[in-house]
PDB file of N, CA, C and O in Angstrom:
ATOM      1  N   UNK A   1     105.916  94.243  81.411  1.00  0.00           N
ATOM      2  CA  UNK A   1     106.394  94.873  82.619  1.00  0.00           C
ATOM      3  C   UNK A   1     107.726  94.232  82.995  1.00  0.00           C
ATOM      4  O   UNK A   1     107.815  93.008  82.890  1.00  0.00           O
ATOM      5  N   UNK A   2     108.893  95.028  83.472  1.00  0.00           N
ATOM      6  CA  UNK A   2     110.004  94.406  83.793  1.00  0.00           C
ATOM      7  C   UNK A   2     110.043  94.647  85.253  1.00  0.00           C
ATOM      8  O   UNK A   2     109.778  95.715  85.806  1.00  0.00           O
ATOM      9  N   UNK A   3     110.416  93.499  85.837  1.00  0.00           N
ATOM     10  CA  UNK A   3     110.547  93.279  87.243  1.00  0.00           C
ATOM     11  C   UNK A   3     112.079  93.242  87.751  1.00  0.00           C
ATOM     12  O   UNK A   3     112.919  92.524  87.208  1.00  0.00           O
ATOM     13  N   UNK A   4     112.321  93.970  88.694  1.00  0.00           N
ATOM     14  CA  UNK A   4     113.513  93.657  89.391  1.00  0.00           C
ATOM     15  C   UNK A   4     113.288  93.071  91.131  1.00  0.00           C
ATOM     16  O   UNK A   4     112.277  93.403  91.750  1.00  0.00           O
ATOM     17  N   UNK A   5     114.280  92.255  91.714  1.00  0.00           N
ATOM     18  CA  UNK A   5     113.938  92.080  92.815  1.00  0.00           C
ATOM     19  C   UNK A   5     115.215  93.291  94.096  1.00  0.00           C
ATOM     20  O   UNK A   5     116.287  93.865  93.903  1.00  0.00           O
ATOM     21  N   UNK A   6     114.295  93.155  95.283  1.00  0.00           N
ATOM     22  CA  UNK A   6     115.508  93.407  96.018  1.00  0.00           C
ATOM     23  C   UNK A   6     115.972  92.718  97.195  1.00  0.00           C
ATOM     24  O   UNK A   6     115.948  93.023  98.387  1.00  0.00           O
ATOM     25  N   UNK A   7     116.415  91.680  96.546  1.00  0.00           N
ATOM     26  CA  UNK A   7     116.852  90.261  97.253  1.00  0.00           C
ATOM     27  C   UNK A   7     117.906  90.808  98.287  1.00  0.00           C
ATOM     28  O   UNK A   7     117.831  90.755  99.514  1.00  0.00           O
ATOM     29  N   UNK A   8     119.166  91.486  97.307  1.00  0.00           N
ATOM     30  CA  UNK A   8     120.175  91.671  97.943  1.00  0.00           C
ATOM     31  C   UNK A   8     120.187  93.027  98.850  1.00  0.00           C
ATOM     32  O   UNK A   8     121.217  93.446  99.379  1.00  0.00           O
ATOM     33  N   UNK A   9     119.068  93.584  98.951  1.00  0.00           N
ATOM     34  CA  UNK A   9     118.998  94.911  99.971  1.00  0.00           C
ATOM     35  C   UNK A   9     118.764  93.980 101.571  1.00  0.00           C
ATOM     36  O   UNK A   9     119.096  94.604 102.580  1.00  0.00           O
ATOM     37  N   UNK A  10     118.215  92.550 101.766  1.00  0.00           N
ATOM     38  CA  UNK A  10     118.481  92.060 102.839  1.00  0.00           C
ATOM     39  C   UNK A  10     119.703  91.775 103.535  1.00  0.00           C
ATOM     40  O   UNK A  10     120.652  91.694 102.755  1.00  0.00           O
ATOM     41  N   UNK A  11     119.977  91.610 104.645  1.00  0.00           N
ATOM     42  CA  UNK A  11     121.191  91.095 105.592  1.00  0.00           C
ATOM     43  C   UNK A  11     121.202  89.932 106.041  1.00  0.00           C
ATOM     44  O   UNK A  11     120.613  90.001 107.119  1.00  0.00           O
ATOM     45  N   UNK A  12     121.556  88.783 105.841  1.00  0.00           N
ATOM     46  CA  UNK A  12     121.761  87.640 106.304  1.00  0.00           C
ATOM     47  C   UNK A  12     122.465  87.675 107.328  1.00  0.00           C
ATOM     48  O   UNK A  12     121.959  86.988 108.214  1.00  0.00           O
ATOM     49  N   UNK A  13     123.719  88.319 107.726  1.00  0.00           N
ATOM     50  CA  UNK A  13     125.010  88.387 108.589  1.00  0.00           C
ATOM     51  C   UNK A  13     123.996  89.218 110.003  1.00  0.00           C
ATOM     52  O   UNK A  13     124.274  88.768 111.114  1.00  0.00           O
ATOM     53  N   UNK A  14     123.097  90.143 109.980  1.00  0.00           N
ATOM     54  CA  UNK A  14     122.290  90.901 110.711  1.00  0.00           C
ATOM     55  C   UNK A  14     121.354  90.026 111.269  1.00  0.00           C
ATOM     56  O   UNK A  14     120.819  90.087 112.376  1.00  0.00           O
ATOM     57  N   UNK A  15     121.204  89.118 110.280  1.00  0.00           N
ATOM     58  CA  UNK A  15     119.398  88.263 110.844  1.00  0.00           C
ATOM     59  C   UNK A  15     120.311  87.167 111.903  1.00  0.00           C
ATOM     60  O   UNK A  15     120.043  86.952 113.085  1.00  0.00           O
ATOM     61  N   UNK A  16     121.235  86.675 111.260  1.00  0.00           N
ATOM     62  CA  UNK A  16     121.951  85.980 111.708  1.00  0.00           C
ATOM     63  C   UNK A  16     122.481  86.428 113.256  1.00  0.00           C
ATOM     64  O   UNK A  16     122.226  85.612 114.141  1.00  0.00           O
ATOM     65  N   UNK A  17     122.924  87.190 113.496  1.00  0.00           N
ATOM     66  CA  UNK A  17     123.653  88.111 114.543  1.00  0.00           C
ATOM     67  C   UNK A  17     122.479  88.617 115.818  1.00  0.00           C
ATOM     68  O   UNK A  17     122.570  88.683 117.044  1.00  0.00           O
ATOM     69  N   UNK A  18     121.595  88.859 115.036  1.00  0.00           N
ATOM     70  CA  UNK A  18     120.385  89.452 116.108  1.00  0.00           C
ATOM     71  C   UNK A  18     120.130  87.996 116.382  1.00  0.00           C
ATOM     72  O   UNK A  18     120.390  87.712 117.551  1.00  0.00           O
ATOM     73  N   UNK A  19     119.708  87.012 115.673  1.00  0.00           N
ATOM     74  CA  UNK A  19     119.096  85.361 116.045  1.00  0.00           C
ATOM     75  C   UNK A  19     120.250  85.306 117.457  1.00  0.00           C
ATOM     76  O   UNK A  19     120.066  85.626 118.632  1.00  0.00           O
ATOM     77  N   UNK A  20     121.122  84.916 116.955  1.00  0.00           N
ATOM     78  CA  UNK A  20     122.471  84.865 118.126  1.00  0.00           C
ATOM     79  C   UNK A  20     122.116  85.063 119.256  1.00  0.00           C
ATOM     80  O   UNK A  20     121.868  84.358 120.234  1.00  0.00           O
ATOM     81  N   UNK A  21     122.115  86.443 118.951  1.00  0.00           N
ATOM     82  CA  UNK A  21     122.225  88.146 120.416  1.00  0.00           C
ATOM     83  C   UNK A  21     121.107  86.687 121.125  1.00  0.00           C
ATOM     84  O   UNK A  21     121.539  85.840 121.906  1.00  0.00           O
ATOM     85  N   UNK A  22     119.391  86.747 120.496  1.00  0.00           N
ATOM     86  CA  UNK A  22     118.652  86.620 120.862  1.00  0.00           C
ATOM     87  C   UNK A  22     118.630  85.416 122.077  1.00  0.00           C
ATOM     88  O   UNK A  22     118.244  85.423 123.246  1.00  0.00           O
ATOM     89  N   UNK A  23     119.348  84.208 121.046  1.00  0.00           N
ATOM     90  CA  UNK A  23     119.069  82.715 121.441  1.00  0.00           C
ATOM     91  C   UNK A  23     120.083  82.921 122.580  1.00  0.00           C
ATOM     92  O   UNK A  23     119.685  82.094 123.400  1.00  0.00           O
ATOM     93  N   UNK A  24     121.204  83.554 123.151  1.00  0.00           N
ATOM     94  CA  UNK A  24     122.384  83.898 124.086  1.00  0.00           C
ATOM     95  C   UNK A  24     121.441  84.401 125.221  1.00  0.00           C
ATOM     96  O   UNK A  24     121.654  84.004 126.367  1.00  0.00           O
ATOM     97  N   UNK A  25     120.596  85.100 125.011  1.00  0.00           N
ATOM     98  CA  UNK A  25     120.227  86.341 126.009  1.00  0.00           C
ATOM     99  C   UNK A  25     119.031  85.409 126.936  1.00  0.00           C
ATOM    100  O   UNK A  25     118.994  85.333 128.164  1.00  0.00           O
ATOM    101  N   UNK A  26     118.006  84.686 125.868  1.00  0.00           N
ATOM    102  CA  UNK A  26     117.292  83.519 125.935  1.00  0.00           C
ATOM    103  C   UNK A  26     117.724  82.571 127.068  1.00  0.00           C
ATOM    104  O   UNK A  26     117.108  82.241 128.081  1.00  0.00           O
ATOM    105  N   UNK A  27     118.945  82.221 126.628  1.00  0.00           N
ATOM    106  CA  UNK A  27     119.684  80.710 127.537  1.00  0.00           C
ATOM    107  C   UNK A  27     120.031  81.097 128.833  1.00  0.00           C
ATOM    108  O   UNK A  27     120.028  80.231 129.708  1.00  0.00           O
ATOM    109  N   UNK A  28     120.504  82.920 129.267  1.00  0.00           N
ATOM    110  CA  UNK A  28     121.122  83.605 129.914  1.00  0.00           C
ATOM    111  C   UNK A  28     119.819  83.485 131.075  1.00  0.00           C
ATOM    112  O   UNK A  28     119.817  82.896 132.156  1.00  0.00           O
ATOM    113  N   UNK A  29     118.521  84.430 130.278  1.00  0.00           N
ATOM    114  CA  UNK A  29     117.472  84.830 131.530  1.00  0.00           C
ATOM    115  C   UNK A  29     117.013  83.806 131.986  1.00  0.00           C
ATOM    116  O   UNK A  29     116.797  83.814 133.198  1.00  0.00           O
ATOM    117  N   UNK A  30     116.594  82.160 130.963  1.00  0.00           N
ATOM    118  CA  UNK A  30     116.023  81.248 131.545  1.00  0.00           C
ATOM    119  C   UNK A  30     117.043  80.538 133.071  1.00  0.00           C
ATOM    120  O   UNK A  30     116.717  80.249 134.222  1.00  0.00           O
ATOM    121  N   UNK A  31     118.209  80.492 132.389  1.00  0.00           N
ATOM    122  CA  UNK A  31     119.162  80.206 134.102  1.00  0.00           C
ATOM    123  C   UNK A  31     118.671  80.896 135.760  1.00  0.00           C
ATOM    124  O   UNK A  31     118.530  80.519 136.924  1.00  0.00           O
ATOM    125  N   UNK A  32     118.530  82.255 134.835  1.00  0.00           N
ATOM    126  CA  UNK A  32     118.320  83.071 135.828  1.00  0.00           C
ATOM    127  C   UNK A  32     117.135  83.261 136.702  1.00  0.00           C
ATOM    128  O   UNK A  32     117.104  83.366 137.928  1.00  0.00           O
ATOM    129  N   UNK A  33     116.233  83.284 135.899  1.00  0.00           N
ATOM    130  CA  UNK A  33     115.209  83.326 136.132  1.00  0.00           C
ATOM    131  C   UNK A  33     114.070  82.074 136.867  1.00  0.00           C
ATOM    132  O   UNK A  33     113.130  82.119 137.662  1.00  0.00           O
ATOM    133  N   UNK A  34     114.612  81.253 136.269  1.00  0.00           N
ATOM    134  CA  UNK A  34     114.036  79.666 136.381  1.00  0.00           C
ATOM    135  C   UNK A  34     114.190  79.532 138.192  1.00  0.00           C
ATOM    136  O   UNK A  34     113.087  79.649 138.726  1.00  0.00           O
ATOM    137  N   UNK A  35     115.028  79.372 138.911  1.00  0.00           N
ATOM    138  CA  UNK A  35     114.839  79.142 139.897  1.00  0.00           C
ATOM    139  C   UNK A  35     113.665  79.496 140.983  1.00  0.00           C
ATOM    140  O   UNK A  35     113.076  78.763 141.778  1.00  0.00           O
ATOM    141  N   UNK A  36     113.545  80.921 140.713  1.00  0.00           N
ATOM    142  CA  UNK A  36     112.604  81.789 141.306  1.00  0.00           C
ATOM    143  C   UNK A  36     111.462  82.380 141.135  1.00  0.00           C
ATOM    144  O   UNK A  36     110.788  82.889 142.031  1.00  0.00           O
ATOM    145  N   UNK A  37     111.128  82.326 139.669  1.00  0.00           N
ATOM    146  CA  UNK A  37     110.051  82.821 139.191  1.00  0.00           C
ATOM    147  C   UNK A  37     110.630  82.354 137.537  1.00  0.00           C
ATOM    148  O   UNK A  37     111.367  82.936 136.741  1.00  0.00           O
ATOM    149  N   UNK A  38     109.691  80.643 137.468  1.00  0.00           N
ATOM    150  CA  UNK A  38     109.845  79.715 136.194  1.00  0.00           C
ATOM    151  C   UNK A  38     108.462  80.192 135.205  1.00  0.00           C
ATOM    152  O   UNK A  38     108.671  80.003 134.007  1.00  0.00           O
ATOM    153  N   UNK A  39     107.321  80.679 135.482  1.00  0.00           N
ATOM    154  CA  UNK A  39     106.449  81.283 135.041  1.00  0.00           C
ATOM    155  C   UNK A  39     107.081  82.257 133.923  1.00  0.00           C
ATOM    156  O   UNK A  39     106.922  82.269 132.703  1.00  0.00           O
ATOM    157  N   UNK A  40     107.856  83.069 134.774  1.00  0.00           N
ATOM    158  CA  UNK A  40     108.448  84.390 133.647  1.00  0.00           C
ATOM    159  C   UNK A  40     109.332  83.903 132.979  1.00  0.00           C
ATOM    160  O   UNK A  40     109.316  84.246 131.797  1.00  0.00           O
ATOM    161  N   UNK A  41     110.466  82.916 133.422  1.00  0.00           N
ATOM    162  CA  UNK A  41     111.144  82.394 132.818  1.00  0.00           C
ATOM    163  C   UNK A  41     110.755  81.912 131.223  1.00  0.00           C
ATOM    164  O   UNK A  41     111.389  82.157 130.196  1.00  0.00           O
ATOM    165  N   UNK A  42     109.364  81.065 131.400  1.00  0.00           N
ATOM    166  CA  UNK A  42     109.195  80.405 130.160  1.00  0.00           C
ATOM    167  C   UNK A  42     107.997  81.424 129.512  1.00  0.00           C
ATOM    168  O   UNK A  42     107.473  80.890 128.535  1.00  0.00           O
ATOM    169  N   UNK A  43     107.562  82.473 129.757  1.00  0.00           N
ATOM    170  CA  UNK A  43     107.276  83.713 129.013  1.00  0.00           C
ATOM    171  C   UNK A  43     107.889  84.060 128.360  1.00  0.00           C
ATOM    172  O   UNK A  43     107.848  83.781 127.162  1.00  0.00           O
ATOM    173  N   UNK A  44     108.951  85.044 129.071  1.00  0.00           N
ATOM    174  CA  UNK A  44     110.446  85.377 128.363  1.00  0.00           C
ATOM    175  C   UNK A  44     110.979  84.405 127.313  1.00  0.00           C
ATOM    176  O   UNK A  44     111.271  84.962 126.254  1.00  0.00           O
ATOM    177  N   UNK A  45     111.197  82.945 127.358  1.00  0.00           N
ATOM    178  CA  UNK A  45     111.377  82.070 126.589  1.00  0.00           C
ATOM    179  C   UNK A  45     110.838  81.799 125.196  1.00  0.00           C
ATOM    180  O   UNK A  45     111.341  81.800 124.072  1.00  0.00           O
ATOM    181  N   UNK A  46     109.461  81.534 125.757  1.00  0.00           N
ATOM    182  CA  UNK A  46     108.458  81.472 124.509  1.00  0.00           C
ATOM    183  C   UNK A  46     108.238  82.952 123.728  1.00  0.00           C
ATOM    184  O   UNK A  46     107.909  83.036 122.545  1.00  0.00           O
ATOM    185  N   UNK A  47     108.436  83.886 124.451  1.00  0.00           N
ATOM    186  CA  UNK A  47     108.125  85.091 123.426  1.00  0.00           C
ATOM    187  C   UNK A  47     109.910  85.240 122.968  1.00  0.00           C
ATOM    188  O   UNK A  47     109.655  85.411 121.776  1.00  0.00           O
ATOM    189  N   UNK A  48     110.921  85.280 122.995  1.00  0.00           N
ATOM    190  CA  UNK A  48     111.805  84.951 122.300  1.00  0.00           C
ATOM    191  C   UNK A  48     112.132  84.202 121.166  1.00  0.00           C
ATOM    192  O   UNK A  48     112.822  84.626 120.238  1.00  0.00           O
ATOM    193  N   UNK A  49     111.423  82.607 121.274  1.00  0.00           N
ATOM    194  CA  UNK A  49     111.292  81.919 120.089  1.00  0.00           C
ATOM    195  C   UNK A  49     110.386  82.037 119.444  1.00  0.00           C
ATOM    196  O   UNK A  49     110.237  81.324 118.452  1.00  0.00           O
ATOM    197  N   UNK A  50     109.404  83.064 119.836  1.00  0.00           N
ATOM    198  CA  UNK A  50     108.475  83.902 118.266  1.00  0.00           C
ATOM    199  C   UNK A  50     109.021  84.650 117.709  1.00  0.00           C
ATOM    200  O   UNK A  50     108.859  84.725 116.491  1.00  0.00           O
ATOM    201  N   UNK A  51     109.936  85.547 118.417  1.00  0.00           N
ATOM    202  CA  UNK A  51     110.955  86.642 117.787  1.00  0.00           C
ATOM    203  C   UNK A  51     111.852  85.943 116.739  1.00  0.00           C
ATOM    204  O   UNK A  51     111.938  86.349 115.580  1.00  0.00           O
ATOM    205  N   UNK A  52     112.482  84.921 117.193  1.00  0.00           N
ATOM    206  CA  UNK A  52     113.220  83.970 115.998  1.00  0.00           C
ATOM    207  C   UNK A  52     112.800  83.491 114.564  1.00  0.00           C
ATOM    208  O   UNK A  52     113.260  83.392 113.427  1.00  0.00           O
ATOM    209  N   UNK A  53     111.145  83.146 115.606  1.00  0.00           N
ATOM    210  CA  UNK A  53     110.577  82.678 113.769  1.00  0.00           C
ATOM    211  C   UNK A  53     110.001  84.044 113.382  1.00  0.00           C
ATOM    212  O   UNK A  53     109.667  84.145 112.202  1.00  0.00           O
ATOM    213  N   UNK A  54     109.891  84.717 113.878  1.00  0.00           N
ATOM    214  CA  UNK A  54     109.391  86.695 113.210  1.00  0.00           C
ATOM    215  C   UNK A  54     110.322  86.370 112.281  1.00  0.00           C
ATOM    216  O   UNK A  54     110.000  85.895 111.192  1.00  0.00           O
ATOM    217  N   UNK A  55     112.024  86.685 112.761  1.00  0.00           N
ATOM    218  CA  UNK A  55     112.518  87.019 111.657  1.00  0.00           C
ATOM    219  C   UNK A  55     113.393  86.567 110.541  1.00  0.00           C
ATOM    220  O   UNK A  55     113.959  87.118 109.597  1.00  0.00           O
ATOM    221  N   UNK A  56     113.250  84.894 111.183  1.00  0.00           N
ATOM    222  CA  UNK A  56     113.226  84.091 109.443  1.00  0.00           C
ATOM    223  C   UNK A  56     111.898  84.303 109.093  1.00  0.00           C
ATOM    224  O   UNK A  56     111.988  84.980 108.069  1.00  0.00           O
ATOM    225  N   UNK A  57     110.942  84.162 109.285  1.00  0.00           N
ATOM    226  CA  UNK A  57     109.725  84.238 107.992  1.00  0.00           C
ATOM    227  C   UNK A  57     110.122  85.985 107.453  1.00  0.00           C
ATOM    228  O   UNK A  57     110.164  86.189 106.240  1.00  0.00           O
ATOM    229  N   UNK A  58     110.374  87.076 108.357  1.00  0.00           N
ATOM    230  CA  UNK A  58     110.679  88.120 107.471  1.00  0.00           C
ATOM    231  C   UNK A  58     111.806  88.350 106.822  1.00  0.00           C
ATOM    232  O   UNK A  58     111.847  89.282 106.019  1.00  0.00           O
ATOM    233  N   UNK A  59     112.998  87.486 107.069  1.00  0.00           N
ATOM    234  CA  UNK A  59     113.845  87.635 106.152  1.00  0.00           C
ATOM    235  C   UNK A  59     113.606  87.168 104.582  1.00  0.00           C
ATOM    236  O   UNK A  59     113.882  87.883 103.619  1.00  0.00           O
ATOM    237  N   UNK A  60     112.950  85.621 104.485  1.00  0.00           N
ATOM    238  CA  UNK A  60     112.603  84.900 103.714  1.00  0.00           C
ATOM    239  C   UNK A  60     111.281  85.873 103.048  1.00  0.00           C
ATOM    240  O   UNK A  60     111.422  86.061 101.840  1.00  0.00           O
ATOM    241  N   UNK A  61     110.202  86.423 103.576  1.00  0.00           N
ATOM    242  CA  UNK A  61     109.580  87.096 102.696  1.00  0.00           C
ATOM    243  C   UNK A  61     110.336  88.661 101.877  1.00  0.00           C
ATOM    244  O   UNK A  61     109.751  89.304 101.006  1.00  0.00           O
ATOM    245  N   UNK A  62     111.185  88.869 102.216  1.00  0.00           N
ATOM    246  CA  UNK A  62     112.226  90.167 102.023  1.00  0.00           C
ATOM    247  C   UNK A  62     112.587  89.139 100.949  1.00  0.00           C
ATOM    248  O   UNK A  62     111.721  89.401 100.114  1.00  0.00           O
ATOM    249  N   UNK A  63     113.401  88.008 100.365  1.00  0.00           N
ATOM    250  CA  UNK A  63     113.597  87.880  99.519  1.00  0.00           C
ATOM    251  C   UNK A  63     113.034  87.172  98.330  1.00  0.00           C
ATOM    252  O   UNK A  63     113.524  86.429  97.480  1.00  0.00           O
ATOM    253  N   UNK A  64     111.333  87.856  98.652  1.00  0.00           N
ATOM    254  CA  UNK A  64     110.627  87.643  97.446  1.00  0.00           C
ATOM    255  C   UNK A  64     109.607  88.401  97.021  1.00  0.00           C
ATOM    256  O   UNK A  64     108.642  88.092  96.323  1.00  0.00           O
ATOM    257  N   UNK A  65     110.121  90.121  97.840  1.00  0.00           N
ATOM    258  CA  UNK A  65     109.760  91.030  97.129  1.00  0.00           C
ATOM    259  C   UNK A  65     110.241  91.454  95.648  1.00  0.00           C
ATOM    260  O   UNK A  65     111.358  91.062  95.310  1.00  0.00           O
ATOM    261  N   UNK A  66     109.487  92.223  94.739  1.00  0.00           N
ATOM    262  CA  UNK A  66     109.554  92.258  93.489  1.00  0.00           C
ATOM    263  C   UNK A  66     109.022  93.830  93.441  1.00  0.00           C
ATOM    264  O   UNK A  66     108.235  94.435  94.169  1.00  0.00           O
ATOM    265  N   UNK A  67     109.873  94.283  92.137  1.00  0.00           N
ATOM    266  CA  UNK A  67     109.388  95.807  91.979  1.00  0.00           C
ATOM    267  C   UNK A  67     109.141  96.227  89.997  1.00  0.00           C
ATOM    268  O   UNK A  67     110.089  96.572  89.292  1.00  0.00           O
ATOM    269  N   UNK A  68     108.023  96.110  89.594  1.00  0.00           N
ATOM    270  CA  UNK A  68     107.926  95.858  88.747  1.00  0.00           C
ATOM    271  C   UNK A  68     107.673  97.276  87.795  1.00  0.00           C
ATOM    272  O   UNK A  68     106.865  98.106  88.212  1.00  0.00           O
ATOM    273  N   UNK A  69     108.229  97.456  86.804  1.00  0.00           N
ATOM    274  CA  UNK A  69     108.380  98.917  86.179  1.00  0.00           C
ATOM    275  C   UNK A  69     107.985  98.620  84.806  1.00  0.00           C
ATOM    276  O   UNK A  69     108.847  98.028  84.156  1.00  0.00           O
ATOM    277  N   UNK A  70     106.463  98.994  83.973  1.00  0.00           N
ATOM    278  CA  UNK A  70     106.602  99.820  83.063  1.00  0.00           C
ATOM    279  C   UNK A  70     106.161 101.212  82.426  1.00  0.00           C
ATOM    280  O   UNK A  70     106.517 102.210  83.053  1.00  0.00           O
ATOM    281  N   UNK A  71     105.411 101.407  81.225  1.00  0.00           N
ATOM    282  CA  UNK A  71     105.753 102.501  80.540  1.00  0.00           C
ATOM    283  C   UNK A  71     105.133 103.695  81.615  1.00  0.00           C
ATOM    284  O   UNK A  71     105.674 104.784  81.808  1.00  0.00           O
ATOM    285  N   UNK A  72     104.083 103.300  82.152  1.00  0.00           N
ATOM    286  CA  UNK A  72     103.067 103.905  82.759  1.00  0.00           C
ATOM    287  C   UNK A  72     102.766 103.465  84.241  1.00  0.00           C
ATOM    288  O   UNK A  72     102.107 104.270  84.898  1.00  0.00           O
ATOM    289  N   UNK A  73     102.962 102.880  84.550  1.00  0.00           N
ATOM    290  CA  UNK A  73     102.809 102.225  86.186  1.00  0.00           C
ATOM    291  C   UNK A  73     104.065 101.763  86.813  1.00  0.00           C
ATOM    292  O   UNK A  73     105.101 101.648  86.158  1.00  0.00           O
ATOM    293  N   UNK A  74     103.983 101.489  88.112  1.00  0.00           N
ATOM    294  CA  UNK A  74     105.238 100.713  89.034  1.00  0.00           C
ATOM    295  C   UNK A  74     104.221 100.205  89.888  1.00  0.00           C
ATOM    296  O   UNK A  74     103.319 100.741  90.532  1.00  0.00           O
ATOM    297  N   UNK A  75     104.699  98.717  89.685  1.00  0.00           N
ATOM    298  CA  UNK A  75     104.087  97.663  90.994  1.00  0.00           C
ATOM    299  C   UNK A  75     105.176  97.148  92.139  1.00  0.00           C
ATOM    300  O   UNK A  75     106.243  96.556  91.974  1.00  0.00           O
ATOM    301  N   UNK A  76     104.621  97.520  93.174  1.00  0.00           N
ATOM    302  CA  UNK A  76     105.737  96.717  94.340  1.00  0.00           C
ATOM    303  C   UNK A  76     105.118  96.078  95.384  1.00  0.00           C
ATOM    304  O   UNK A  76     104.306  96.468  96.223  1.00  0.00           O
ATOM    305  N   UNK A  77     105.578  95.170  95.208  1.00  0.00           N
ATOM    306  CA  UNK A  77     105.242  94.152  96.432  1.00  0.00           C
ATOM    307  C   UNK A  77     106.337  93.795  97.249  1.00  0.00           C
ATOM    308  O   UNK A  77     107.468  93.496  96.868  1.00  0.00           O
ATOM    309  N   UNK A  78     105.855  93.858  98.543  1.00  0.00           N
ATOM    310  CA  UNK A  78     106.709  94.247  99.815  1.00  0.00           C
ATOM    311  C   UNK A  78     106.304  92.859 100.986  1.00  0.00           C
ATOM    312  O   UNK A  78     105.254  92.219 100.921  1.00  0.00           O
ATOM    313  N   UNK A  79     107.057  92.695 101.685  1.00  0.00           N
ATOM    314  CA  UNK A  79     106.620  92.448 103.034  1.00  0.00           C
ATOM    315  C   UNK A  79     105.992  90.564 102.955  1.00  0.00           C
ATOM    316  O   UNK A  79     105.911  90.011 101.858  1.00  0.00           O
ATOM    317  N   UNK A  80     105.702  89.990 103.961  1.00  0.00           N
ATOM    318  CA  UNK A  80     104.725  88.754 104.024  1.00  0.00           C
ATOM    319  C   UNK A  80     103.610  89.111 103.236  1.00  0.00           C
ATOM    320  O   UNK A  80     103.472  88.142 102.490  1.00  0.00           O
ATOM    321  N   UNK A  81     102.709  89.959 102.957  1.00  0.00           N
ATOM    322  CA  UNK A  81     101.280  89.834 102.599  1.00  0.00           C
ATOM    323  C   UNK A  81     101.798  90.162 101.224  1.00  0.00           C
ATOM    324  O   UNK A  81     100.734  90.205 100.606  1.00  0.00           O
ATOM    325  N   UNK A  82     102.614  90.385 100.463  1.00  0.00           N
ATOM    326  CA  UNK A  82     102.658  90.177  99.457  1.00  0.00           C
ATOM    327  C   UNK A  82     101.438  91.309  98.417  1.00  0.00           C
ATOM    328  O   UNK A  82     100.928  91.048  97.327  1.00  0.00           O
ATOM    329  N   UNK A  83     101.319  92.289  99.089  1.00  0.00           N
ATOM    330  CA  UNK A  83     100.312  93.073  98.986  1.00  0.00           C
ATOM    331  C   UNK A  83     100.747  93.942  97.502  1.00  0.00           C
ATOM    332  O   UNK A  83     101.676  94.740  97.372  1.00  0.00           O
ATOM    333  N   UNK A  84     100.044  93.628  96.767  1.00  0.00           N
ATOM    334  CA  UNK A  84     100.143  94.662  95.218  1.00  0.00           C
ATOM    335  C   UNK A  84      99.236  95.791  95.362  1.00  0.00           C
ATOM    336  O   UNK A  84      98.057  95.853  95.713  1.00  0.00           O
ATOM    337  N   UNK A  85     100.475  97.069  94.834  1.00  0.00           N
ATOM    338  CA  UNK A  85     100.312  98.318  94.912  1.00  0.00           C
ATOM    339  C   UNK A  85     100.549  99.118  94.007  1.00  0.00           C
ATOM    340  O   UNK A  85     101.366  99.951  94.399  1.00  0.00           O
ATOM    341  N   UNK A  86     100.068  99.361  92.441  1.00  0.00           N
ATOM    342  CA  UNK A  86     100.101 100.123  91.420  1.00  0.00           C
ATOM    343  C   UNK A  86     100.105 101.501  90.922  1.00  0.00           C
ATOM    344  O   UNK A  86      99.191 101.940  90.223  1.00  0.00           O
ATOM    345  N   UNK A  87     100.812 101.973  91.169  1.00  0.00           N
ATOM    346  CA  UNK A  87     101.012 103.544  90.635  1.00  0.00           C
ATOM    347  C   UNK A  87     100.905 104.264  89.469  1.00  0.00           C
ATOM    348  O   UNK A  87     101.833 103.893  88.751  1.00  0.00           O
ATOM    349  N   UNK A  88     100.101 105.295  88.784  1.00  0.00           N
ATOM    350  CA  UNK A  88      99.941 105.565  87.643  1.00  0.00           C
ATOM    351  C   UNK A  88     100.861 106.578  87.546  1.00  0.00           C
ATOM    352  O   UNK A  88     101.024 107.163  86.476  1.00  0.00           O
TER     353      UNK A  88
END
């Protein structure tokens, strides 16, 4: 079976850029927010820095999907679960 990957169909400059947007917007509401209602503040906070690690672990699993082709089947594995899917 010959395998190709599709490493380079990811965006680094995108993961990168949204992380940014994110960690900016993050630093922005906690100012804001913190004085008056610190509860939401560190909601907003903490569910932000899950969004961060969302999407390094999904960038990093994006580049170790594999799409595997031969005479008679195609296997692709996609995503974190790494889930194999065979086609006749």
């Amino acid at each position: 079976m010959q395998e190709f990957t599709y490493r380079s169909a990811r965006s680094g400059s995108l993961v990168l850029g949204l992380g940014f947007a994110i960690a900016i917007e993050t630093g922005v509401l906690q100012l804001w927010l913190a004085p008056h209602h610190p509860v939401l503040a560190w909601i907003f906070t903490l569910s932000s820095s899950w969004m961060l690690g969302w999407l390094a672990m999904d960038y990093h699993a994006l580049g170790h999907g594999t799409l595997g082709v031969d005479v008679d089947a195609i296997d692709l594995r996609v995503g974190r679960g790494q889930q194999r899917r065979t086609c006749s």
